[in-house]
Steps between C-alpha positions, in 0.01 A plus 500: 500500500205410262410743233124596476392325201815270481489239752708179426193265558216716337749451202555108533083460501514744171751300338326156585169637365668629138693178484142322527325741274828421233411119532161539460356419859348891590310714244566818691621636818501801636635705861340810576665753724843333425676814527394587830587144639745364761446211582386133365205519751351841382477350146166380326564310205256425238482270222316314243586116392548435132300211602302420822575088506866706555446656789603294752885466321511884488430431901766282524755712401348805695503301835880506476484861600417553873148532658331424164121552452257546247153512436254660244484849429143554552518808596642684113591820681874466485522286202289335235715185462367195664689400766655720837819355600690592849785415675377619883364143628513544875707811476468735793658858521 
């Protein structure tokens, strides 16, 4: 049984996104809500690149997780941070 706020693949994507922030690749990253999650398709990720002409390797490695998506955070409410990052491509309940 998953955990609220410890689920297996919320924790993968975490890990992924510190060891790209540790090499340099993402400024800053954030989850909000994380404690109340419980699954990988209820998170919103949201990140900054150290470097925009980056952005498509951080991509890379974030498409290995399933139903990938991303697009810019226009919006601010949630986050300041750039980017809004998703893993709920074509996910129905």
């Amino acid at each position: 049984m998953v955990q609220v706020g410890n689920v297996p693949e919320i924790n993968a994507v975490k890990k992924q996104l510190s060891d790209m922030e540790d090499r340099g690749l993402v400024r800053a990253w954030e989850l909000p809500y994380e404690h109340i999650l419980t699954r990988l398709t209820a998170a919103i990720f949201f990140l900054t690149p150290s470097d925009e002409t980056r952005i498509e390797d951080i991509w890379k490695e974030l498409s290995e997780f399933p139903r990938f998506t991303s697009r810019v955070n226009q919006e601010k409410k949630l986050s300041k941070l750039d980017w809004r990052v998703e893993f709920n491509k074509d996910f129905v309940l």
